[in-house]
MDTraj code that builds the backbone (N, CA, C; nanometers):
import mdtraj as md
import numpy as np

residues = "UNK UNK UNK UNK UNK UNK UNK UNK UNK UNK UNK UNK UNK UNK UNK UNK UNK UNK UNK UNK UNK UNK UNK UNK UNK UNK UNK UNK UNK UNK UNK UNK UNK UNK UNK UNK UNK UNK UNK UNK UNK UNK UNK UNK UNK UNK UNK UNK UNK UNK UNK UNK UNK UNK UNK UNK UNK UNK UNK UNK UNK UNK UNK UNK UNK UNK UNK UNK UNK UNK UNK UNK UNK UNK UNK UNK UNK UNK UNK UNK UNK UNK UNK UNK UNK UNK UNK UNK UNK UNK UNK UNK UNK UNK UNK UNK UNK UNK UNK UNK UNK UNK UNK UNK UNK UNK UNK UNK UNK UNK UNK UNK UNK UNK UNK UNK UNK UNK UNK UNK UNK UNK UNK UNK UNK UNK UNK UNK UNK UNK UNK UNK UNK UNK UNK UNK UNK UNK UNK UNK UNK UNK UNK UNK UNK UNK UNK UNK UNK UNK UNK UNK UNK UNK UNK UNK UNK UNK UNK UNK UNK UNK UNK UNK UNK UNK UNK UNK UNK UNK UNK UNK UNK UNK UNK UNK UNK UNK UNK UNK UNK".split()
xyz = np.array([
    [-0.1549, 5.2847, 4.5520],
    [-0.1216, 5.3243, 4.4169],
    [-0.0893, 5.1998, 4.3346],
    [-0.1317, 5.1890, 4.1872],
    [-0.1413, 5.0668, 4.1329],
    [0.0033, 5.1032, 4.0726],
    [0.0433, 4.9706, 4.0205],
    [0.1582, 5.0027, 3.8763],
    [0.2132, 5.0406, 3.8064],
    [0.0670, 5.1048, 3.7456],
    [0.0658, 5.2507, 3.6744],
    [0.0885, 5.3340, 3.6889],
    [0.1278, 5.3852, 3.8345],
    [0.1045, 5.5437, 3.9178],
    [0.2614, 5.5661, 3.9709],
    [0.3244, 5.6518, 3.9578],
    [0.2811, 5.7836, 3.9087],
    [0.3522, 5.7041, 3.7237],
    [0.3085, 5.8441, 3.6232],
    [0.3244, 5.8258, 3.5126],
    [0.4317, 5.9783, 3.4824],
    [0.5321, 5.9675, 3.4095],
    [0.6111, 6.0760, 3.3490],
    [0.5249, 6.1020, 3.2073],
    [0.4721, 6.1908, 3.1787],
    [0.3714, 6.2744, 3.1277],
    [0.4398, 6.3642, 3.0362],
    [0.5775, 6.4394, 3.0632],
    [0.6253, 6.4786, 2.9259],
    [0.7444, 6.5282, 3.0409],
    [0.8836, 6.5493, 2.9220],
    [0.9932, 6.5999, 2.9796],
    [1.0610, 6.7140, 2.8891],
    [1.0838, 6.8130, 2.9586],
    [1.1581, 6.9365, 2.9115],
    [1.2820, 6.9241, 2.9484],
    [1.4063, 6.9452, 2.8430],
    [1.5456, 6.9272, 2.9031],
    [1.5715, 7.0516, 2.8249],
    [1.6281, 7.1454, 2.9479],
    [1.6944, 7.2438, 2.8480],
    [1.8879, 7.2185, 2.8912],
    [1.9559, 7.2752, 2.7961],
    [2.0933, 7.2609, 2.8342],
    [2.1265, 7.3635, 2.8336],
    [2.2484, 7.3587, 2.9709],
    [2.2631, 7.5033, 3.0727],
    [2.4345, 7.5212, 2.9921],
    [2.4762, 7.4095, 2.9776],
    [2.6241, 7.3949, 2.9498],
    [2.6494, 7.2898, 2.8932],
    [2.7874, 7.2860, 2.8536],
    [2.8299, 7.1405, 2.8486],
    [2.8343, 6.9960, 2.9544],
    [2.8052, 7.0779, 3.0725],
    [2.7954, 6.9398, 3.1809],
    [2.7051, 6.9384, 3.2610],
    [2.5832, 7.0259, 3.2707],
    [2.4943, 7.0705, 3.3274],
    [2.3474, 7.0825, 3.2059],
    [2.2209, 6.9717, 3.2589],
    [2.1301, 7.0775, 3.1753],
    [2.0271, 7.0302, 3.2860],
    [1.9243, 7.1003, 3.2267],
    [1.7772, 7.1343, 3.3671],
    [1.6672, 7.0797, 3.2861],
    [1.6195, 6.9601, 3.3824],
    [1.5707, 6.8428, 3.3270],
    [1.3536, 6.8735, 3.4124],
    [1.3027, 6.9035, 3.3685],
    [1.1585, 6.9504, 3.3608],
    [1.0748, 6.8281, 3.3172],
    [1.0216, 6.7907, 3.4264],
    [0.9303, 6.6290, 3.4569],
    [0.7764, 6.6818, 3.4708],
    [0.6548, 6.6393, 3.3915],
    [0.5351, 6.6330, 3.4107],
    [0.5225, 6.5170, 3.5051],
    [0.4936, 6.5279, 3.6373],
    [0.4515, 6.3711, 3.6785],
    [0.2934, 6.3998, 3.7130],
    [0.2437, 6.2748, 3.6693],
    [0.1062, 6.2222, 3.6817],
    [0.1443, 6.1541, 3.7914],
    [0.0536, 6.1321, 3.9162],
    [0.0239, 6.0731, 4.0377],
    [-0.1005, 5.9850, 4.0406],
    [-0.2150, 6.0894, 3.9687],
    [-0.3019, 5.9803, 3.9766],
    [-0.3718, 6.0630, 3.8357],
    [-0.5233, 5.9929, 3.8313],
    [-0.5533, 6.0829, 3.6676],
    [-0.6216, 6.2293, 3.7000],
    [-0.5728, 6.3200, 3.6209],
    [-0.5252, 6.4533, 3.6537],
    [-0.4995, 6.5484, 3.7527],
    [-0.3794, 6.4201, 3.7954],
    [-0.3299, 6.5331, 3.9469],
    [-0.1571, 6.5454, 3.8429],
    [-0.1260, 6.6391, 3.8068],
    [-0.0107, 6.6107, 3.7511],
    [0.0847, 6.7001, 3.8601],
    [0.2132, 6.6760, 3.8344],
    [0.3147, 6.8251, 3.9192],
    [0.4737, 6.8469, 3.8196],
    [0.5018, 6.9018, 3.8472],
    [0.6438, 6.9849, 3.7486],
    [0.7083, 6.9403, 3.8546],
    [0.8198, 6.8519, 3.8081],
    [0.9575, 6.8336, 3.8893],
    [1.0987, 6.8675, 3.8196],
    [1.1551, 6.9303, 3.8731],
    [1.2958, 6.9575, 3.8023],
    [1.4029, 6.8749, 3.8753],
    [1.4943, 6.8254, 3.7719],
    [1.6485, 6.7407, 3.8174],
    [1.7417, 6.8049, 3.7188],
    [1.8948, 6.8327, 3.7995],
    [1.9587, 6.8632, 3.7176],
    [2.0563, 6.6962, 3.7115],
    [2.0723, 6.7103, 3.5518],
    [2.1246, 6.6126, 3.4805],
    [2.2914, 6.6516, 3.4140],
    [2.3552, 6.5325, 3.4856],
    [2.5437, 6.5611, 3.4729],
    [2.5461, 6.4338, 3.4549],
    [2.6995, 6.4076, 3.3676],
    [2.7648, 6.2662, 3.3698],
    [2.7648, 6.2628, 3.5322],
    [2.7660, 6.0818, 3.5071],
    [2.8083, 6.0590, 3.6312],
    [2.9366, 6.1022, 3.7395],
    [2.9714, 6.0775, 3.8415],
    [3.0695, 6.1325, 3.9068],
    [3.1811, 6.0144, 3.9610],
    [3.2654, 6.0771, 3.9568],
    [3.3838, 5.9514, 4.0080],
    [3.4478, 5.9921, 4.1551],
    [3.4495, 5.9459, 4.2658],
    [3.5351, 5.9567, 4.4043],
    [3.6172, 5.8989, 4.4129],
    [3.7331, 5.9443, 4.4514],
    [3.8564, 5.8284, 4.4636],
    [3.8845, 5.8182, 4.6189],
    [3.8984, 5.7254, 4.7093],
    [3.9889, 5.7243, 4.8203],
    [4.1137, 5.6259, 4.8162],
    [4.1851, 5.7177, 4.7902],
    [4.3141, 5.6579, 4.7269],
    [4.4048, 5.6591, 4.8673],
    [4.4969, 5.5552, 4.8701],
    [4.6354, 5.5584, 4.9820],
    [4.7499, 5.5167, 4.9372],
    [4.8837, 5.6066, 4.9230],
    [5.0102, 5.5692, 4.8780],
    [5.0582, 5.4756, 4.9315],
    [5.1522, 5.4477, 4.9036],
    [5.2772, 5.3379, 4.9447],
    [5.2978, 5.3889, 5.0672],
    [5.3340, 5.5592, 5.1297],
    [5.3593, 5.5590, 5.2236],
    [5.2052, 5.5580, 5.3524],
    [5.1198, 5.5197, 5.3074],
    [4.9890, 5.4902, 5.3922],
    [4.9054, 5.6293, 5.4108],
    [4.9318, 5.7466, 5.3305],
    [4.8533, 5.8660, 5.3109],
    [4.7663, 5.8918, 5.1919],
    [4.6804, 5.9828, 5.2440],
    [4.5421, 6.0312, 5.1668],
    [4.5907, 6.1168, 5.0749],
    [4.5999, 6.0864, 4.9233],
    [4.5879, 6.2490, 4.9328],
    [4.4871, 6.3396, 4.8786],
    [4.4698, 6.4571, 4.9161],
    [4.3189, 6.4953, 4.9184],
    [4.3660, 6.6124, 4.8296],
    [4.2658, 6.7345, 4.7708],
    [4.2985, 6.7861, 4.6937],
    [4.1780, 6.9437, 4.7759],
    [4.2739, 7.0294, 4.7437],
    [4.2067, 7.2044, 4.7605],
    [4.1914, 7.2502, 4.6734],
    [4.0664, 7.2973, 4.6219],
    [4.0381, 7.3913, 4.5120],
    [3.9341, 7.4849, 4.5758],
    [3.8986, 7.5981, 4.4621],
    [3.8041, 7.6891, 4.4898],
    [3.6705, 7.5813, 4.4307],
    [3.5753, 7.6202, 4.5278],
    [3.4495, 7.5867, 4.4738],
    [3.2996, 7.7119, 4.4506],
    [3.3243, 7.7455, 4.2767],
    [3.1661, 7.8449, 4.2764],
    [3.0605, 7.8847, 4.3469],
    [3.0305, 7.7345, 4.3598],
    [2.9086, 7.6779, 4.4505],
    [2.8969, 7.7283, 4.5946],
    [3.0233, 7.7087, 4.6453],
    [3.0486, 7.7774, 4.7805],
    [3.1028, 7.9055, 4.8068],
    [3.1562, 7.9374, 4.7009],
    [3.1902, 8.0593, 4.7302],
    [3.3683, 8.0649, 4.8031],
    [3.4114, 7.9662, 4.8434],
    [3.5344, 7.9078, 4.8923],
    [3.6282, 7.7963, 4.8568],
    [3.7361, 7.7771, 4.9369],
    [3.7862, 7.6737, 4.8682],
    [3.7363, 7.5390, 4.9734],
    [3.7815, 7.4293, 4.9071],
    [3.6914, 7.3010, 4.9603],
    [3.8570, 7.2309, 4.9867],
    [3.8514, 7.1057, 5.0922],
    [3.9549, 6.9867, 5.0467],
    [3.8616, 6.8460, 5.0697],
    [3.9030, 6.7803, 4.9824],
    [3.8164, 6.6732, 4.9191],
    [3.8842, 6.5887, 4.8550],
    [3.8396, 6.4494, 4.8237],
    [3.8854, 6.3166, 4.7543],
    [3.9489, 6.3612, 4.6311],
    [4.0384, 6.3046, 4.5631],
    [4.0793, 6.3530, 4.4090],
    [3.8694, 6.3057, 4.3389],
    [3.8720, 6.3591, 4.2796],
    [3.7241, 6.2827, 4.2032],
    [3.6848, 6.3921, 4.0655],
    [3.6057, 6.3572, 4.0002],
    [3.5128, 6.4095, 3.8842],
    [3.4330, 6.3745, 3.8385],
    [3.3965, 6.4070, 3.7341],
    [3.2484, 6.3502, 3.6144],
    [3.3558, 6.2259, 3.5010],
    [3.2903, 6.1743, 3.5212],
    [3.2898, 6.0148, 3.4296],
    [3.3178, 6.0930, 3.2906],
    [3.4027, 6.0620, 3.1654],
    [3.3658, 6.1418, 3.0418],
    [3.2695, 6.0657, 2.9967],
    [3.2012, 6.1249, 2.8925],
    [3.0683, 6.0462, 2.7789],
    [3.1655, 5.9029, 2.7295],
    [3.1079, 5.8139, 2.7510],
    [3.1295, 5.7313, 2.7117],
    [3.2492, 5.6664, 2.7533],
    [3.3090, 5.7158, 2.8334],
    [3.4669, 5.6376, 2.9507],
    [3.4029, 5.5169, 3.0431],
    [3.4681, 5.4133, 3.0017],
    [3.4595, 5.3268, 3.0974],
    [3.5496, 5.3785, 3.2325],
    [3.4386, 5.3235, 3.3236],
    [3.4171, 5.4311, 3.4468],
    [3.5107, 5.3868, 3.5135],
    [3.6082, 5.2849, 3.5547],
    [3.7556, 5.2000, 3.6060],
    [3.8283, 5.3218, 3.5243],
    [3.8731, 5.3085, 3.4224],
    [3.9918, 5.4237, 3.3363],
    [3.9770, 5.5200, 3.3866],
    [3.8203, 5.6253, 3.3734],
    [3.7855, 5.7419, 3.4424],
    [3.8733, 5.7820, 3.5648],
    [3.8161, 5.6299, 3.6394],
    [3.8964, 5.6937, 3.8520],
    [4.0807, 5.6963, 3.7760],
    [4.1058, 5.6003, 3.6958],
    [4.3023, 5.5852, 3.7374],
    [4.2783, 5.7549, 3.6238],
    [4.2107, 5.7834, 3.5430],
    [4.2679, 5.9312, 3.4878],
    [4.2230, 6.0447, 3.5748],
    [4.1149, 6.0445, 3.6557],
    [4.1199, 6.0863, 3.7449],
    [4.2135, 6.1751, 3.8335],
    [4.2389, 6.0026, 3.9122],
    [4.3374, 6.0092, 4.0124],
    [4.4900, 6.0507, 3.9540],
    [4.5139, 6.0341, 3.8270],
    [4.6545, 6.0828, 3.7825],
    [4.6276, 6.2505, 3.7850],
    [4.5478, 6.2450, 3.7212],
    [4.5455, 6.3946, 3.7004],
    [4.5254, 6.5083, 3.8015],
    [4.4370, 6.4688, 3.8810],
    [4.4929, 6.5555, 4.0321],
    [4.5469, 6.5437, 4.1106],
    [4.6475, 6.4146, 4.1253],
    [4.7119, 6.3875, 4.2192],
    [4.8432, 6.3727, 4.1498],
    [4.8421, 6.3524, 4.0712],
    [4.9954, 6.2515, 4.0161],
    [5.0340, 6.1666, 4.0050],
    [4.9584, 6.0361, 4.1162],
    [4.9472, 5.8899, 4.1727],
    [4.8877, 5.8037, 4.0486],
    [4.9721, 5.7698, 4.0199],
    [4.8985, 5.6221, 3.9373],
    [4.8397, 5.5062, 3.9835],
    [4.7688, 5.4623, 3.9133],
    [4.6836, 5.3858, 4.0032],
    [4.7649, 5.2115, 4.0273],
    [4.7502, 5.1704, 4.1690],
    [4.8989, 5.0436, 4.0890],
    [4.7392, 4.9396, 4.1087],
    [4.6618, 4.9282, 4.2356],
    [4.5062, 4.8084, 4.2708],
    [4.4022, 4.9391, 4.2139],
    [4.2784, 4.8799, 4.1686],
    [4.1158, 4.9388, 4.2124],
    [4.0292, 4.8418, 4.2368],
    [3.9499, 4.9297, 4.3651],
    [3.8465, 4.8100, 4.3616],
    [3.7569, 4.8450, 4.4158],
    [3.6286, 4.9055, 4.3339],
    [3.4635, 4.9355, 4.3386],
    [3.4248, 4.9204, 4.4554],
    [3.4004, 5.0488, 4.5390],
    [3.3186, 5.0648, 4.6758],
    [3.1847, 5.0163, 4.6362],
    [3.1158, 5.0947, 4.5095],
    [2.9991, 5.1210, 4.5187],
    [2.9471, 5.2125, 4.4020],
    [2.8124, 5.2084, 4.3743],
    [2.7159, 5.3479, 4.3081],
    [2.6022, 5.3876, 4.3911],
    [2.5609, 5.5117, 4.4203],
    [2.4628, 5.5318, 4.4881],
    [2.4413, 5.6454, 4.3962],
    [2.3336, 5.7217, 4.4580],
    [2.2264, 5.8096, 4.4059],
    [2.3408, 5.9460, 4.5230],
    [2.3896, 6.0650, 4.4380],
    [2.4386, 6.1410, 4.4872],
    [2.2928, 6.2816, 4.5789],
    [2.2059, 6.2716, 4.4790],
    [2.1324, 6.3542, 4.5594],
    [1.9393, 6.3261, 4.5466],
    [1.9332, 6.1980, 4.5605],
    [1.7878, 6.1682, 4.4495],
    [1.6872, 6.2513, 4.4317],
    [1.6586, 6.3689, 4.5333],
    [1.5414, 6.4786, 4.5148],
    [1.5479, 6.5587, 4.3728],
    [1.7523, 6.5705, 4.3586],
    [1.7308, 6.6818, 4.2751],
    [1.8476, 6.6577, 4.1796],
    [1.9564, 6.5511, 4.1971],
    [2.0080, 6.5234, 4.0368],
    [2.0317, 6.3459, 4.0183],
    [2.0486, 6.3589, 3.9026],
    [1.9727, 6.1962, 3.8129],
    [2.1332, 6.1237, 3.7830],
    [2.2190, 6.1797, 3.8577],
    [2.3414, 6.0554, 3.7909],
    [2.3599, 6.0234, 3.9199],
    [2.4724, 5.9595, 3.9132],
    [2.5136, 5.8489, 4.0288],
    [2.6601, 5.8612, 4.0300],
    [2.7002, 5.8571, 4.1873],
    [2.8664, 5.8812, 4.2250],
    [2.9068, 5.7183, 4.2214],
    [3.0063, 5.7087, 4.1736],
    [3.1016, 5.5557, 4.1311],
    [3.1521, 5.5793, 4.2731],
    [3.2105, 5.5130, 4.3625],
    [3.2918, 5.5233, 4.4948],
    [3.3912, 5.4059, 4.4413],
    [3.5468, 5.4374, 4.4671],
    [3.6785, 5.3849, 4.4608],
    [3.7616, 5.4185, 4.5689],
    [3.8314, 5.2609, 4.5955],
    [3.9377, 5.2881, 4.6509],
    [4.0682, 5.2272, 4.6170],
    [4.1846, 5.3010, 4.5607],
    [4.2438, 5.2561, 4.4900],
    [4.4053, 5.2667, 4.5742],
    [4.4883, 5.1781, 4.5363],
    [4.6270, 5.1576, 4.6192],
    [4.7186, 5.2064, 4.4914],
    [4.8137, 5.3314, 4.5401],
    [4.8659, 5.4187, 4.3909],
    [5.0152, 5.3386, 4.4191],
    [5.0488, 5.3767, 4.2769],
    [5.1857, 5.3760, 4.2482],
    [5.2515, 5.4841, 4.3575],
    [5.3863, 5.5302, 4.3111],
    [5.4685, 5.6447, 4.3505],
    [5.4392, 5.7662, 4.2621],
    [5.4580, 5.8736, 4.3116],
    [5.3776, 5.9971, 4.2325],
    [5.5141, 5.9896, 4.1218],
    [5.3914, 6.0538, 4.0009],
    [5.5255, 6.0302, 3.8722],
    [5.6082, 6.1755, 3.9120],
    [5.7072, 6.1661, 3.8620],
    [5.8564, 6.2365, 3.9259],
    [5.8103, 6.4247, 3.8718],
    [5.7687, 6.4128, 3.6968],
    [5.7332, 6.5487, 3.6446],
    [5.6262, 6.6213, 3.6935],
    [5.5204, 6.5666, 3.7898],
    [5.3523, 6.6401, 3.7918],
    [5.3544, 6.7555, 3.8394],
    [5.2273, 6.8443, 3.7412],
    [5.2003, 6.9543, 3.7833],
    [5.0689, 6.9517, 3.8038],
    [5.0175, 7.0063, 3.9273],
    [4.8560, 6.9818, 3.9795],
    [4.8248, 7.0982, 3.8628],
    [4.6714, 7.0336, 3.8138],
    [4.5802, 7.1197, 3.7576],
    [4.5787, 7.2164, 3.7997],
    [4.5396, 7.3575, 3.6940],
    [4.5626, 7.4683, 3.7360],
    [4.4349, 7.5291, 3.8577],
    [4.4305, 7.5329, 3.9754],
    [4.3913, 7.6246, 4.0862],
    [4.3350, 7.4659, 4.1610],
    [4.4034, 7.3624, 4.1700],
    [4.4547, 7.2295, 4.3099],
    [4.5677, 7.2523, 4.2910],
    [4.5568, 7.2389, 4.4544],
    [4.6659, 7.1777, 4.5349],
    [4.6688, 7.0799, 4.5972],
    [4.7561, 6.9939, 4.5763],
    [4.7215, 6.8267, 4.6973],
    [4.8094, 6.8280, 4.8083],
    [4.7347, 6.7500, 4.9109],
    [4.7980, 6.7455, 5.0470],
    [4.7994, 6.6039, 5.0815],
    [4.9018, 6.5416, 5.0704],
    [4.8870, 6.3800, 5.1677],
    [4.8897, 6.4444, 5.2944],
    [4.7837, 6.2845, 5.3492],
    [4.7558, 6.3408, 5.4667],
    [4.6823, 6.1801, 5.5665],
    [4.7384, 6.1880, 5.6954],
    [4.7292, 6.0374, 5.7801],
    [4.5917, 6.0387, 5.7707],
    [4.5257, 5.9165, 5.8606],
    [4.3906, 5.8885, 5.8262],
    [4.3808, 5.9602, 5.9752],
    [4.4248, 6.0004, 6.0820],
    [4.4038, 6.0689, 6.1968],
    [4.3648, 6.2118, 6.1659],
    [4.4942, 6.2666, 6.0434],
    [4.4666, 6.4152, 5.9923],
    [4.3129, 6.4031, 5.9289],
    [4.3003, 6.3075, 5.8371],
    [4.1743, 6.3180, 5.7850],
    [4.0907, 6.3395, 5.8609],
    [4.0570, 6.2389, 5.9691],
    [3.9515, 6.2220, 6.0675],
    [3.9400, 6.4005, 6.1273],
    [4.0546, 6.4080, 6.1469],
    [4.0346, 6.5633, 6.2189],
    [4.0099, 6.6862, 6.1352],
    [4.0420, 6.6412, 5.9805],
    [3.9509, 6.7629, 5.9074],
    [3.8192, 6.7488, 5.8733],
    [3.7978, 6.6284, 5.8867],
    [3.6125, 6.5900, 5.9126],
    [3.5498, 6.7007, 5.9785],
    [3.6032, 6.6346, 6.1227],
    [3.5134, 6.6403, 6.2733],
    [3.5362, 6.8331, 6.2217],
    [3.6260, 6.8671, 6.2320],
    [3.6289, 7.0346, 6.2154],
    [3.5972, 7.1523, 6.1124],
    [3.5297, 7.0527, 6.0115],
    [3.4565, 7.1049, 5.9479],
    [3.5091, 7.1596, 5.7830],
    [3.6470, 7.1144, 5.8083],
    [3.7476, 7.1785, 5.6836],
    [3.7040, 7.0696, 5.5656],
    [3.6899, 6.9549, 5.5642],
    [3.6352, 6.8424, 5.4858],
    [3.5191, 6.8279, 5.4832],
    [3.4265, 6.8712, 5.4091],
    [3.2793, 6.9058, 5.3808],
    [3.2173, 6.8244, 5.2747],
    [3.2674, 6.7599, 5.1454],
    [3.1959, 6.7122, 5.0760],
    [3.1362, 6.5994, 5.1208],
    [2.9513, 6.5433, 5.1688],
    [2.9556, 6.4729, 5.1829],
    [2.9398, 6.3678, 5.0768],
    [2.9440, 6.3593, 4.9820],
    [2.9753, 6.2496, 4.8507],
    [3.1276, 6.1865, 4.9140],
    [3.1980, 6.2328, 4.9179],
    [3.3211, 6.2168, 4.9642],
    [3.3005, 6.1464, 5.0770],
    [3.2571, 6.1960, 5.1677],
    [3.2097, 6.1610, 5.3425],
    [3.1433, 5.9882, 5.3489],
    [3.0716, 6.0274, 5.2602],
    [3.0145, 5.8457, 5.1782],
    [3.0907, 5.7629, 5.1112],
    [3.2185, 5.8185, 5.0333],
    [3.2835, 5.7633, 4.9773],
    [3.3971, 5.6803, 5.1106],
    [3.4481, 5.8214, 5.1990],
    [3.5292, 5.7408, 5.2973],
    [3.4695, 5.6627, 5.3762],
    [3.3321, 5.6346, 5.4180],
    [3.2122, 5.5339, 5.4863],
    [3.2648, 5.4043, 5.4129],
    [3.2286, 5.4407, 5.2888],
    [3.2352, 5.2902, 5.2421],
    [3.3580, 5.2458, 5.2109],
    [3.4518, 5.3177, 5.2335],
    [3.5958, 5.2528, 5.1916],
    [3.6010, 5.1741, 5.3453],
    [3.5932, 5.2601, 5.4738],
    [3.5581, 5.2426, 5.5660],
    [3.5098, 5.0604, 5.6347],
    [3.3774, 5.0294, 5.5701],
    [3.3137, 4.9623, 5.5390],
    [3.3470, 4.8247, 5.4582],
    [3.4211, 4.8523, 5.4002],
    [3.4111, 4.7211, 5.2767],
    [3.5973, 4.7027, 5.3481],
    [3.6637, 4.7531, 5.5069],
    [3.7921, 4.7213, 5.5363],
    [3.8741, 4.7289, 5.4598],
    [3.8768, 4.8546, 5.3590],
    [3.9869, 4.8680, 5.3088],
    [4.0688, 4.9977, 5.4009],
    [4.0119, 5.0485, 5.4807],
    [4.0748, 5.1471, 5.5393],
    [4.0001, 5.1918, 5.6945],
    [4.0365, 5.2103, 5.8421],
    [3.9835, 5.2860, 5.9283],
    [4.0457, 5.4159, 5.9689],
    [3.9250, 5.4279, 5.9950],
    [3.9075, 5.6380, 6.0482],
    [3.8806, 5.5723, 6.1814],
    [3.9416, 5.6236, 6.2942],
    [3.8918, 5.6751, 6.4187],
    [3.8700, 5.7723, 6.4383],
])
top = md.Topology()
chain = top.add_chain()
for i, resn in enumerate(residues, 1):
    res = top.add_residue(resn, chain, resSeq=i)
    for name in ("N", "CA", "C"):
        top.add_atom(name, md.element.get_by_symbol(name[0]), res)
traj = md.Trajectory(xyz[None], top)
């Protein structure tokens, strides 16, 4: 395949929501082999693997649509339009955890799902303050500090499922800011 190949041929974006729209790709492969590809298109996403002063995770339970259940997972979210993406993780991380951010320092960006959506997860791991004294978790989280042994064991058992997250603790992993056995 030369240079040229494949070619984006025309794009349909319809918008589903405010953070969600369904992104409709003509791709040309070669000359008139075309195919319809769909990506769904979101701000980017933010992961935090954050550890207190006292050397715990803390991770956060909510219900998830998608699953039909509740999930426990990294504090994290969508980047806002136009937030520099450092501010994003410490508002983030305040806001579902309570933890202010005291270090950050950039795991990474990767491609969260490349077949089928077009933004990219930020990976952080950040060293918090002390939780501020007033916090109230967002309405339907709950946070749990939790050792990096507990973590490891809600992995392996299946209770810790996001793998964005799973990548996020790899590379915190990775870059020695933290081990999982």
């Amino acid at each position: 395949m030369s240079d040229e190949w494949p070619k984006i041929r025309s794009r349909d974006i319809q918008r589903i929501s405010p953070w969600v729209e369904l992104v409709a790709r003509a791709v040309e492969f070669s000359p008139g082999e075309t195919e319809i590809y769909h990506a769904v298109r979101q701000q980017d996403y933010l992961a935090i693997v954050a550890l207190t002063p006292s050397g715990h995770f803390p991770i956060v339970h909510q219900y998830r649509p998608a699953l039909e259940s509740f999930t426990w997972e990294l504090p994290a979210g969508l980047a806002e339009p136009g937030e520099d993406i450092v501010e994003g993780c410490r508002r983030e991380l305040l806001e579902e955890t309570g933890y202010p951010t005291r270090a950050i320092y950039p795991l990474g960006v990767a491609a969260p799902c490349s077949g089928r959506l077009s933004n990219r997860i930020h990976s952080f791991f950040v060293e918090t303050g002390e939780r501020v004294a007033d916090f109230v978790p967002e309405r339907g989280i709950s946070v749990k500090l939790v050792t990096a042994d507990e973590l490891v064991a809600m992995v392996k058992s299946g209770d810790f499922v996001s793998q964005l997250h799973l990548g996020s603790l790899l590379l915190a992993e990775l870059r020695s800011f933290i081990t999982l056995r």
